[in-house]
Biopython code that builds the backbone (N, CA, C, O; Angstrom):
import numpy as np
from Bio.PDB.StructureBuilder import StructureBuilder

atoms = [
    (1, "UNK", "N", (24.197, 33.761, -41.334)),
    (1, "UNK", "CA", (24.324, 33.520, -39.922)),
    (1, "UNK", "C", (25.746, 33.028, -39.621)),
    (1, "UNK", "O", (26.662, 32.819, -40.415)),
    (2, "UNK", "N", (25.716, 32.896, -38.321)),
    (2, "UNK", "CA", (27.195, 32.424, -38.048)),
    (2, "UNK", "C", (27.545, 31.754, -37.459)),
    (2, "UNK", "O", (27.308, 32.696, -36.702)),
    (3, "UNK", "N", (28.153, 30.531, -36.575)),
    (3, "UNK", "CA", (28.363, 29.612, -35.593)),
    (3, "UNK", "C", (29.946, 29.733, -34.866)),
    (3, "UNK", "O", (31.023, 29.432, -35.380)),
    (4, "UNK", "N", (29.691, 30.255, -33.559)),
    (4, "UNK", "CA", (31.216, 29.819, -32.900)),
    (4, "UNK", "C", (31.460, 28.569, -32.611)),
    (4, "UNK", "O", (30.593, 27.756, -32.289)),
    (5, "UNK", "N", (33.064, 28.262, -32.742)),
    (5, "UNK", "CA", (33.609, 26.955, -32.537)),
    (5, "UNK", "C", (33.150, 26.055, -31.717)),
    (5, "UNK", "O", (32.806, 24.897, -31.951)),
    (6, "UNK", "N", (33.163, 26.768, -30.542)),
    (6, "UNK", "CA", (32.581, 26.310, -29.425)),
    (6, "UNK", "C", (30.891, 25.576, -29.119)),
    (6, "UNK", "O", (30.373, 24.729, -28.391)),
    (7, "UNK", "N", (30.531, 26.488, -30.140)),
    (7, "UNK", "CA", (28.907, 25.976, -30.062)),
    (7, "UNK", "C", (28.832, 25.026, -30.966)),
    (7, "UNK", "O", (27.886, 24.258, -30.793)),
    (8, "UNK", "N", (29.563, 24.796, -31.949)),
    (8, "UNK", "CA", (29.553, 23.970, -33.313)),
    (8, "UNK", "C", (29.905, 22.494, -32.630)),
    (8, "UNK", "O", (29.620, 21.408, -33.133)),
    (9, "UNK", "N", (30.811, 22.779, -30.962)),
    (9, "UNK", "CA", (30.781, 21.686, -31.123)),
    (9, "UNK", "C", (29.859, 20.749, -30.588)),
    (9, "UNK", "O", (30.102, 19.545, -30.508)),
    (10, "UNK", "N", (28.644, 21.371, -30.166)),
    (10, "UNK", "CA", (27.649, 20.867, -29.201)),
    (10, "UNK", "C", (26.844, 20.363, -30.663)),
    (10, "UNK", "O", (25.632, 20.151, -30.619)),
    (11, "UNK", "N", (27.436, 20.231, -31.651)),
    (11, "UNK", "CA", (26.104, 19.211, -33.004)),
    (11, "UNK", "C", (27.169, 18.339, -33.204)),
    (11, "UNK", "O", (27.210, 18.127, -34.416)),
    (12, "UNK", "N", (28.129, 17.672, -32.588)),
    (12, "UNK", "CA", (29.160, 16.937, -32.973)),
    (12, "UNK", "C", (28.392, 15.608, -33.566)),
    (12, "UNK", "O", (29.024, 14.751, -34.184)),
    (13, "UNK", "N", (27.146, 15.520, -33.356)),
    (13, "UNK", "CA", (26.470, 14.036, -33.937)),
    (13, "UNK", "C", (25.282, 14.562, -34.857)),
    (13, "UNK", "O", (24.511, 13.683, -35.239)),
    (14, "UNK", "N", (25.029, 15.816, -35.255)),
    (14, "UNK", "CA", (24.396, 16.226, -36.713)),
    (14, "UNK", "C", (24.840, 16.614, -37.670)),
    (14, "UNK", "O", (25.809, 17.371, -37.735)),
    (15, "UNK", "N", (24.225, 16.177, -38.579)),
    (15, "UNK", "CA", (25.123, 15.777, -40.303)),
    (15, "UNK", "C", (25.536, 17.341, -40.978)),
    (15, "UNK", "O", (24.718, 18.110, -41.481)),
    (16, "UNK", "N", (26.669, 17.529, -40.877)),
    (16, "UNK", "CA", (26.670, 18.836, -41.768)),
    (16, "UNK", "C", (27.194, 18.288, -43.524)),
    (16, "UNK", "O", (28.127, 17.669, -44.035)),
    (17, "UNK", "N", (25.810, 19.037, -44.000)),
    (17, "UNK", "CA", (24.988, 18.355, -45.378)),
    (17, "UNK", "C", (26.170, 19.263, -46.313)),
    (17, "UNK", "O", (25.930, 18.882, -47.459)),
    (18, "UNK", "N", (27.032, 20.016, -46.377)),
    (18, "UNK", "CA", (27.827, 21.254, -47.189)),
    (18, "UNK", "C", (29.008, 21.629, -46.278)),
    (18, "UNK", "O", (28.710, 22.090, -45.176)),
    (19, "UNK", "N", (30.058, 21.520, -46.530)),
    (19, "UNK", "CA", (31.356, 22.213, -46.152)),
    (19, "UNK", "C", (31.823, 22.988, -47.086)),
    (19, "UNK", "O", (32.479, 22.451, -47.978)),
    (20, "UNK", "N", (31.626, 24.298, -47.115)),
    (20, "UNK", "CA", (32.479, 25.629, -48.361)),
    (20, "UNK", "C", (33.300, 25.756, -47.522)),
    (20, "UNK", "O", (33.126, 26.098, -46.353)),
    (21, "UNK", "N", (34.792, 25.345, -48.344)),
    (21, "UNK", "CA", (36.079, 26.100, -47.874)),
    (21, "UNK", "C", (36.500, 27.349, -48.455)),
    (21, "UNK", "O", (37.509, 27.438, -49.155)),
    (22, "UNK", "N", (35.650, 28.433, -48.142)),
    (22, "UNK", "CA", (36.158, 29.634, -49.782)),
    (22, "UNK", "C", (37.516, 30.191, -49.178)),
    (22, "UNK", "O", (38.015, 30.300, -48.058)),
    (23, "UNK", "N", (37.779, 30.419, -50.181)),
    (23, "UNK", "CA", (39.510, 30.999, -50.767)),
    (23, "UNK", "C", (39.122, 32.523, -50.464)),
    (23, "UNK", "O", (38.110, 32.962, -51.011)),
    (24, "UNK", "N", (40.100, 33.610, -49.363)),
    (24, "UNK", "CA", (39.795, 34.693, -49.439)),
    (24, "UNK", "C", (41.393, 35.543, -50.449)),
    (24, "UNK", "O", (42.433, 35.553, -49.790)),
    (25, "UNK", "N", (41.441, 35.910, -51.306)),
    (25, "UNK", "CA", (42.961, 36.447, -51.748)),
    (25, "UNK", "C", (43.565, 35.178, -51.940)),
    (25, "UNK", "O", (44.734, 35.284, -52.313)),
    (26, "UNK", "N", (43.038, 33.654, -51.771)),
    (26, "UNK", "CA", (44.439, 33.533, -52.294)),
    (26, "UNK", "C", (45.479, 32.702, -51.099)),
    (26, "UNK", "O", (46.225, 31.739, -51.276)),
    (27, "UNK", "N", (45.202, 33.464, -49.892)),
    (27, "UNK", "CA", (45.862, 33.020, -48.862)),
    (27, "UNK", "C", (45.146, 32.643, -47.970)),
    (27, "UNK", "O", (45.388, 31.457, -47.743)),
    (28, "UNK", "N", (44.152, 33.151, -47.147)),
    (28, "UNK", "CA", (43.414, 32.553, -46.084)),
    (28, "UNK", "C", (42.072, 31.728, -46.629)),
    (28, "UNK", "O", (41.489, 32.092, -47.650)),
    (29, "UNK", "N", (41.790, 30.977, -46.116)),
    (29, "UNK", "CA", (40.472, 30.252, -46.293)),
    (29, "UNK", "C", (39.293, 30.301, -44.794)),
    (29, "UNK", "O", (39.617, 30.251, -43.608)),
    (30, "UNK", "N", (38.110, 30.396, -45.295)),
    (30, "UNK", "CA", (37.196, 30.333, -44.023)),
    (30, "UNK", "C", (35.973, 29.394, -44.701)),
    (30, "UNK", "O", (35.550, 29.089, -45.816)),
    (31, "UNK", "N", (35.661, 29.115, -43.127)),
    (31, "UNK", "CA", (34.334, 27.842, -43.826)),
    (31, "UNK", "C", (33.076, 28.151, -43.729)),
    (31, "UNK", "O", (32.945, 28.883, -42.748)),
    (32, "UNK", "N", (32.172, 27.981, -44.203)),
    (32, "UNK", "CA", (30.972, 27.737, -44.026)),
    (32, "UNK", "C", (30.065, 26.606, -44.554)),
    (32, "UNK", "O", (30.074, 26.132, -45.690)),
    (33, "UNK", "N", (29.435, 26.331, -43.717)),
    (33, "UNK", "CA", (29.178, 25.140, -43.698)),
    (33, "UNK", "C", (27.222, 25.241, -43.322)),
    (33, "UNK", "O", (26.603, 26.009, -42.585)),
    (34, "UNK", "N", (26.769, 24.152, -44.167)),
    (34, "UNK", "CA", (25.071, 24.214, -43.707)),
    (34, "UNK", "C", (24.711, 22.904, -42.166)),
    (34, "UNK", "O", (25.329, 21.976, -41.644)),
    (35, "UNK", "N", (24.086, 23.222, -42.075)),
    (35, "UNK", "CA", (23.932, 22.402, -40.601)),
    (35, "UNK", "C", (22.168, 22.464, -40.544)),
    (35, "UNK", "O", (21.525, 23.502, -40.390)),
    (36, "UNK", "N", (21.749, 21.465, -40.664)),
    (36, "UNK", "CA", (19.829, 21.579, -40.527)),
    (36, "UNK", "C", (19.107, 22.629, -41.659)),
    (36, "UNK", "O", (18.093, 23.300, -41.472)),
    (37, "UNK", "N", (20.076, 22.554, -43.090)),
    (37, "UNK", "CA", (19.061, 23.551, -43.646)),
    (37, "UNK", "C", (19.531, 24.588, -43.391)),
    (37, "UNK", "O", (19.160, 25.359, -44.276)),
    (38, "UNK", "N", (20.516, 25.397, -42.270)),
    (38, "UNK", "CA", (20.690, 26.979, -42.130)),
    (38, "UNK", "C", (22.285, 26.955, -42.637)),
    (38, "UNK", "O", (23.046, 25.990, -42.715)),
    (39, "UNK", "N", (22.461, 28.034, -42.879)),
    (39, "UNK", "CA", (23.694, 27.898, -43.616)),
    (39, "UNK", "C", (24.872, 28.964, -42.563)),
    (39, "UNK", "O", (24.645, 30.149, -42.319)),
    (40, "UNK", "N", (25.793, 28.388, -42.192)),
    (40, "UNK", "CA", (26.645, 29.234, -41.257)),
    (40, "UNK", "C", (27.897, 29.839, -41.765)),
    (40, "UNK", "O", (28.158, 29.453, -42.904)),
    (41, "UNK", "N", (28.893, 30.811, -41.177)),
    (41, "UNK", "CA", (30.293, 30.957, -41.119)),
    (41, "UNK", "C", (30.562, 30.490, -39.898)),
    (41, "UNK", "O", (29.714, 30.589, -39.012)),
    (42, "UNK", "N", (31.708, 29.946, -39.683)),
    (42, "UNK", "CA", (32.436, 29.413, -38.672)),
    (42, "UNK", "C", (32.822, 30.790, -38.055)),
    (42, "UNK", "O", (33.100, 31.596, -38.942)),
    (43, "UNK", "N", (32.902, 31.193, -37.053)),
    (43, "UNK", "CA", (33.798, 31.988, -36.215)),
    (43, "UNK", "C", (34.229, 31.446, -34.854)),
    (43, "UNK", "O", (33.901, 30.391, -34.311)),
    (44, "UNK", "N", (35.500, 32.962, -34.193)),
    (44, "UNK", "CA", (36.235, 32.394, -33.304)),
    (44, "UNK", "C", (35.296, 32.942, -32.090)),
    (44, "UNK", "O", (34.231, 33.522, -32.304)),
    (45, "UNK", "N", (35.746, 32.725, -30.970)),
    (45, "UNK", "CA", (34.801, 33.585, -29.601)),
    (45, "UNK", "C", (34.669, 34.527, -29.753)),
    (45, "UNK", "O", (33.543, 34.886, -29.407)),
    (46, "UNK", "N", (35.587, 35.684, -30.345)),
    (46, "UNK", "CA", (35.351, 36.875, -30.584)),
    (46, "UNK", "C", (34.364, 37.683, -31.600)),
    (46, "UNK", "O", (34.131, 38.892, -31.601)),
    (47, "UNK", "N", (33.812, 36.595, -32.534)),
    (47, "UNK", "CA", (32.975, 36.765, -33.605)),
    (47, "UNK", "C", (33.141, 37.281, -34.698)),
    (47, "UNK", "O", (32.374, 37.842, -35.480)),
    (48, "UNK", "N", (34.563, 36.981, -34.712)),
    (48, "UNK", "CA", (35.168, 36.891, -35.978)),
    (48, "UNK", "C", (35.092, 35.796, -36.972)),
    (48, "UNK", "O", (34.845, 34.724, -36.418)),
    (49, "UNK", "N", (35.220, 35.711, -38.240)),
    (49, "UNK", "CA", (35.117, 34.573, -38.704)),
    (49, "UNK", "C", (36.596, 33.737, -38.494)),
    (49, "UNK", "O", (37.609, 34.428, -38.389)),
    (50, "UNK", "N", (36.696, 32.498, -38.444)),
    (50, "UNK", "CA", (38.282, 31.879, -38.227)),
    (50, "UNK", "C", (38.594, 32.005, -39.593)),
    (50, "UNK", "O", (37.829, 32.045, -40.557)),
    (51, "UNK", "N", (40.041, 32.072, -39.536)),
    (51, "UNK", "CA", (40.601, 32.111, -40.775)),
    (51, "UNK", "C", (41.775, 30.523, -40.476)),
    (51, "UNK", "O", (42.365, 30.129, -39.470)),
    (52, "UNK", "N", (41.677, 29.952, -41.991)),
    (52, "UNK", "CA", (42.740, 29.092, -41.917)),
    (52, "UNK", "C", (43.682, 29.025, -42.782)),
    (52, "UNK", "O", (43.350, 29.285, -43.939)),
    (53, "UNK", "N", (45.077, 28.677, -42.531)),
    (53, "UNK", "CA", (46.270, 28.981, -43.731)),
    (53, "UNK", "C", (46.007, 28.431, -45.062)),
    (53, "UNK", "O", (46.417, 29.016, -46.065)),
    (54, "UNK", "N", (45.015, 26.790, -45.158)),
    (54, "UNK", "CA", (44.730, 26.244, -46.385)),
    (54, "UNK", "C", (43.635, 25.743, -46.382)),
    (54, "UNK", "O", (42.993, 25.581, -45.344)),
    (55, "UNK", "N", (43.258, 25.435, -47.439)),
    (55, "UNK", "CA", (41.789, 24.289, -47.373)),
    (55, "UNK", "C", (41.803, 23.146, -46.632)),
    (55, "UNK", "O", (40.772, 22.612, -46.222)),
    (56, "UNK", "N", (43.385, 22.556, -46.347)),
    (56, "UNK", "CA", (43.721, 21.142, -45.850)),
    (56, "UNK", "C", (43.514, 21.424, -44.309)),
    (56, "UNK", "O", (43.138, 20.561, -43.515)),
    (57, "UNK", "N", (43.752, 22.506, -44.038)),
    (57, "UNK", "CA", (43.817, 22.692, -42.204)),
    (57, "UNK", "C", (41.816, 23.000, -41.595)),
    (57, "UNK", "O", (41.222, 22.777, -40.540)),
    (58, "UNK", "N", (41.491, 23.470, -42.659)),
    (58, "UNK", "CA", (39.994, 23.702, -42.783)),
    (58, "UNK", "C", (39.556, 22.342, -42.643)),
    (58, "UNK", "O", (38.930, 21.967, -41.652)),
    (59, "UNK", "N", (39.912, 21.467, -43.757)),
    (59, "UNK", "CA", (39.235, 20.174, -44.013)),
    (59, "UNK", "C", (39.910, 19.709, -42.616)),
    (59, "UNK", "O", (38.883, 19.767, -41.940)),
    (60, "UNK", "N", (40.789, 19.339, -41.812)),
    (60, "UNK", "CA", (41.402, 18.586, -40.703)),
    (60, "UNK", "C", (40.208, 18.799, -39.355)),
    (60, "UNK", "O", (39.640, 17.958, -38.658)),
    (61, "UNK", "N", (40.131, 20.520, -39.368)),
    (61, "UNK", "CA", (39.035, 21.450, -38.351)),
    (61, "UNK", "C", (37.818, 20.606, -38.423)),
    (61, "UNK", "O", (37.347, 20.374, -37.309)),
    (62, "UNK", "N", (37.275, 20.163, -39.264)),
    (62, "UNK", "CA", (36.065, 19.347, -39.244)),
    (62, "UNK", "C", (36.064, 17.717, -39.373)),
    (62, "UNK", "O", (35.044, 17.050, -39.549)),
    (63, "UNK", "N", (37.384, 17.197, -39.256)),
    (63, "UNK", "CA", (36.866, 15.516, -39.528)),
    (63, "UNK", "C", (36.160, 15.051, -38.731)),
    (63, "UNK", "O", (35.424, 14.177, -39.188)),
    (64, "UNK", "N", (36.003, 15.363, -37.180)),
    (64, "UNK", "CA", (35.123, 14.826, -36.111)),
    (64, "UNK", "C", (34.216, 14.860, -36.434)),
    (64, "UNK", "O", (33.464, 14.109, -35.813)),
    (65, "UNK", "N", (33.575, 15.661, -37.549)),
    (65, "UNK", "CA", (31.958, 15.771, -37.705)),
    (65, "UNK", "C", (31.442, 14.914, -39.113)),
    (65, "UNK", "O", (32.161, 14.303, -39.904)),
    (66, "UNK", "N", (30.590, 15.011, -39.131)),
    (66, "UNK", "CA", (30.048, 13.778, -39.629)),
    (66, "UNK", "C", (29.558, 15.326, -41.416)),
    (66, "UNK", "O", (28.636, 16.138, -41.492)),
    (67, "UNK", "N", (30.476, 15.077, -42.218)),
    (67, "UNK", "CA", (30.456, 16.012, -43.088)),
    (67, "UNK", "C", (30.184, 15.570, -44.943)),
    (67, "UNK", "O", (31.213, 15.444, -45.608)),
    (68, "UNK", "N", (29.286, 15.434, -45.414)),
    (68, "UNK", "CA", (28.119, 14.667, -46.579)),
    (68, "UNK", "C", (28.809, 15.222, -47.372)),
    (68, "UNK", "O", (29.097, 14.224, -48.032)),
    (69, "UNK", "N", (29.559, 16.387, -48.085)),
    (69, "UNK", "CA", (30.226, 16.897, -48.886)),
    (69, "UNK", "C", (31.270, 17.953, -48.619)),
    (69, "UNK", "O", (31.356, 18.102, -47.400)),
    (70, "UNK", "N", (31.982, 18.635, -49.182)),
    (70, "UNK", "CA", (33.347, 18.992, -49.270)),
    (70, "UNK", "C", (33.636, 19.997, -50.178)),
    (70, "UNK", "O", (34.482, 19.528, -50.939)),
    (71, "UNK", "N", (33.349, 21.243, -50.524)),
    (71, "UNK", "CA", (34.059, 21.698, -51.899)),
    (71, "UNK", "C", (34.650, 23.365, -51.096)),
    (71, "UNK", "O", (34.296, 24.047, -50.134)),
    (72, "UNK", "N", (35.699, 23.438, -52.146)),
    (72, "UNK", "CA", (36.829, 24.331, -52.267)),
    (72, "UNK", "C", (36.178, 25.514, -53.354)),
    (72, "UNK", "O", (35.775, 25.084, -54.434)),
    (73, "UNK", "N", (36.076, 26.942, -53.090)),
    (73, "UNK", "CA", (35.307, 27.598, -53.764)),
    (73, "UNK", "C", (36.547, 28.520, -53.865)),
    (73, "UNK", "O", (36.758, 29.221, -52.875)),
    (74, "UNK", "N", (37.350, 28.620, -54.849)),
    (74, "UNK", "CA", (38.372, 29.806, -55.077)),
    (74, "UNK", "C", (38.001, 30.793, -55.618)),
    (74, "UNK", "O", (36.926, 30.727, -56.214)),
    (75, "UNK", "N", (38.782, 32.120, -55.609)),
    (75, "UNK", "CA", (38.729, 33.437, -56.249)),
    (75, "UNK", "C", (38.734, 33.569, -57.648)),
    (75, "UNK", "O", (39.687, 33.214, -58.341)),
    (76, "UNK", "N", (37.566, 34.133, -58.143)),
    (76, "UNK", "CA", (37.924, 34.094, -59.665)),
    (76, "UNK", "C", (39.016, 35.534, -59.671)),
    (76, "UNK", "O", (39.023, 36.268, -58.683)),
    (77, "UNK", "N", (40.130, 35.903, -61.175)),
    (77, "UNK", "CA", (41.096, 36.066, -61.574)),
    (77, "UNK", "C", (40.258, 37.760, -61.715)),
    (77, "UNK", "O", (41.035, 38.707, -61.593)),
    (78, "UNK", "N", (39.285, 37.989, -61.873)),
    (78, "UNK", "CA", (38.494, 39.517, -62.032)),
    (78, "UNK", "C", (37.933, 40.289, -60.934)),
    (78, "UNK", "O", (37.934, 41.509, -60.765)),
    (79, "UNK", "N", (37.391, 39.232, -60.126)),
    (79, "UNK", "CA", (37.295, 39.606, -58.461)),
    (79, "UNK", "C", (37.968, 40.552, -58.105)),
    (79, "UNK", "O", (37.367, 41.537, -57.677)),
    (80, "UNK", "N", (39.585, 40.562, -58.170)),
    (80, "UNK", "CA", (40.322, 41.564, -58.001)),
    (80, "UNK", "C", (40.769, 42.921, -58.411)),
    (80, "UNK", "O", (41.519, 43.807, -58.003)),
    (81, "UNK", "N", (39.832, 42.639, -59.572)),
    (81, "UNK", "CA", (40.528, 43.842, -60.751)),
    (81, "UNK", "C", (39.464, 45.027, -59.790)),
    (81, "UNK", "O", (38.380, 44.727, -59.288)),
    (82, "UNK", "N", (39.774, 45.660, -59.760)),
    (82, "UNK", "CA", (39.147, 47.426, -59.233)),
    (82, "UNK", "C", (38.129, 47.844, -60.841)),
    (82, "UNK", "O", (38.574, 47.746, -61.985)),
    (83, "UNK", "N", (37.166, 48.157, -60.578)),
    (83, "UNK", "CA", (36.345, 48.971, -61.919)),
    (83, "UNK", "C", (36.034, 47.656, -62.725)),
    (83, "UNK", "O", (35.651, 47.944, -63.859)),
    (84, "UNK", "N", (36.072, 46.543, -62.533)),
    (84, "UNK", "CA", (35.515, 45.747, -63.310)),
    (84, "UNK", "C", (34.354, 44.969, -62.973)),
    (84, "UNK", "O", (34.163, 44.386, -61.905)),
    (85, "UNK", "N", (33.631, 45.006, -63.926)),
    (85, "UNK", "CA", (32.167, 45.023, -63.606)),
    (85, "UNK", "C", (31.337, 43.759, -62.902)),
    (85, "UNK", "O", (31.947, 42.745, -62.564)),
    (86, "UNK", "N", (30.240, 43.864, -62.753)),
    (86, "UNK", "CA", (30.365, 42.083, -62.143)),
    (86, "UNK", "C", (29.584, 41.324, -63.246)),
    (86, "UNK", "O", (28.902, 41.875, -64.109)),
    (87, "UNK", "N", (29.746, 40.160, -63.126)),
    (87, "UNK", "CA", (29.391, 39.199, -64.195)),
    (87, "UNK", "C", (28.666, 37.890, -63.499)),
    (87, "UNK", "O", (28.985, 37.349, -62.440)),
    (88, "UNK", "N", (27.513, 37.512, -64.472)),
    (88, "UNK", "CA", (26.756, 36.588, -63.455)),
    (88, "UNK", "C", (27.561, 34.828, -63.815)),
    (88, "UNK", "O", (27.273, 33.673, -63.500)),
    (89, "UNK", "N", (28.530, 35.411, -64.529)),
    (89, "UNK", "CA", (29.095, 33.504, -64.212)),
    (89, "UNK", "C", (29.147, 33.027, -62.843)),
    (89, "UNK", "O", (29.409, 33.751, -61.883)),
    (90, "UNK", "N", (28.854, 31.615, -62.775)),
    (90, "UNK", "CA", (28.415, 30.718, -61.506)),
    (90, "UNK", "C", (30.204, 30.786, -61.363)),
    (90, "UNK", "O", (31.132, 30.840, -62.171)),
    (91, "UNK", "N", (30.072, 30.746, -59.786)),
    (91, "UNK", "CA", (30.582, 30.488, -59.268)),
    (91, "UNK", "C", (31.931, 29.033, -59.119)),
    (91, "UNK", "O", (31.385, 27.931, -59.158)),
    (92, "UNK", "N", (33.270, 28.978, -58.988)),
    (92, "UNK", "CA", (33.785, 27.570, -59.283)),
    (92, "UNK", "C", (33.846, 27.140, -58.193)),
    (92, "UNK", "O", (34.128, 27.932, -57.293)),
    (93, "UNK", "N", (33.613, 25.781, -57.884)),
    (93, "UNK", "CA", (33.476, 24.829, -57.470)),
    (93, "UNK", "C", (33.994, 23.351, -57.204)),
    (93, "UNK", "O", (33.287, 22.397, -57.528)),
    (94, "UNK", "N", (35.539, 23.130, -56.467)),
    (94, "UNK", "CA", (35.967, 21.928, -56.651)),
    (94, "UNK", "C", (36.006, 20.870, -55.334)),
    (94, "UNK", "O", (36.713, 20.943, -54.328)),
    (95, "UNK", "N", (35.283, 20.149, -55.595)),
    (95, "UNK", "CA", (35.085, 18.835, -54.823)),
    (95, "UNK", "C", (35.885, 18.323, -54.190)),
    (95, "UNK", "O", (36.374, 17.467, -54.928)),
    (96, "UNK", "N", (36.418, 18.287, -53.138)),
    (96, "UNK", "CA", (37.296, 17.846, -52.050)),
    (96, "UNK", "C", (36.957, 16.586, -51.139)),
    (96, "UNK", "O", (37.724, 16.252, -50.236)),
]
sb = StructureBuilder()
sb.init_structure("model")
sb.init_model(0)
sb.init_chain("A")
sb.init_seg("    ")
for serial, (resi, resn, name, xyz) in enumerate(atoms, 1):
    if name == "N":
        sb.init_residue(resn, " ", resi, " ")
    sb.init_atom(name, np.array(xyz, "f"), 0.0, 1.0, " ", f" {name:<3s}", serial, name[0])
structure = sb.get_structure()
């Protein structure tokens, strides 16, 4: 599912329980975040997802809210490779 900015900000006083800042390439980051159990992407009015230059401008986008955890989910190094197969290693995970 997905949440615009705008509407995200009408829970400004419910606990968002998960903040994922994932890493897209490397360069942009987008969030998603759980809110009551449902799990969202942030997007802009247009229903796009927002993109932000770092994890730090991501993490800034949410201090008003009342946010229980924090983690930074980067690109693994094979993700990129073309023809390479997928592999069920978990996902990384760093705590912010």
């Amino acid at each position: 599912m997905h949440m615009a900015n705008g509407e995200l900000r009408d829970h400004k006083n419910d606990e968002i329980s998960l903040l994922e800042i994932v890493s897209l390439e490397g360069r942009y980051y987008m969030a998603r975040f759980y809110l009551n159990g449902q799990g969202y992407v942030l997007t802009d009015p247009y229903d796009k997802p927002m993109m932000f230059s770092g994890a730090c401008e991501a993490r800034k986008f949410f201090a008003d809210y009342q946010v229980q955890h924090i983690e930074v989910i980067p690109p693994t190094g094979t993700d990129e490779m073309i023809g390479m197969p997928d592999t069920s290693s978990e996902t990384m995970r760093v705590p912010l």
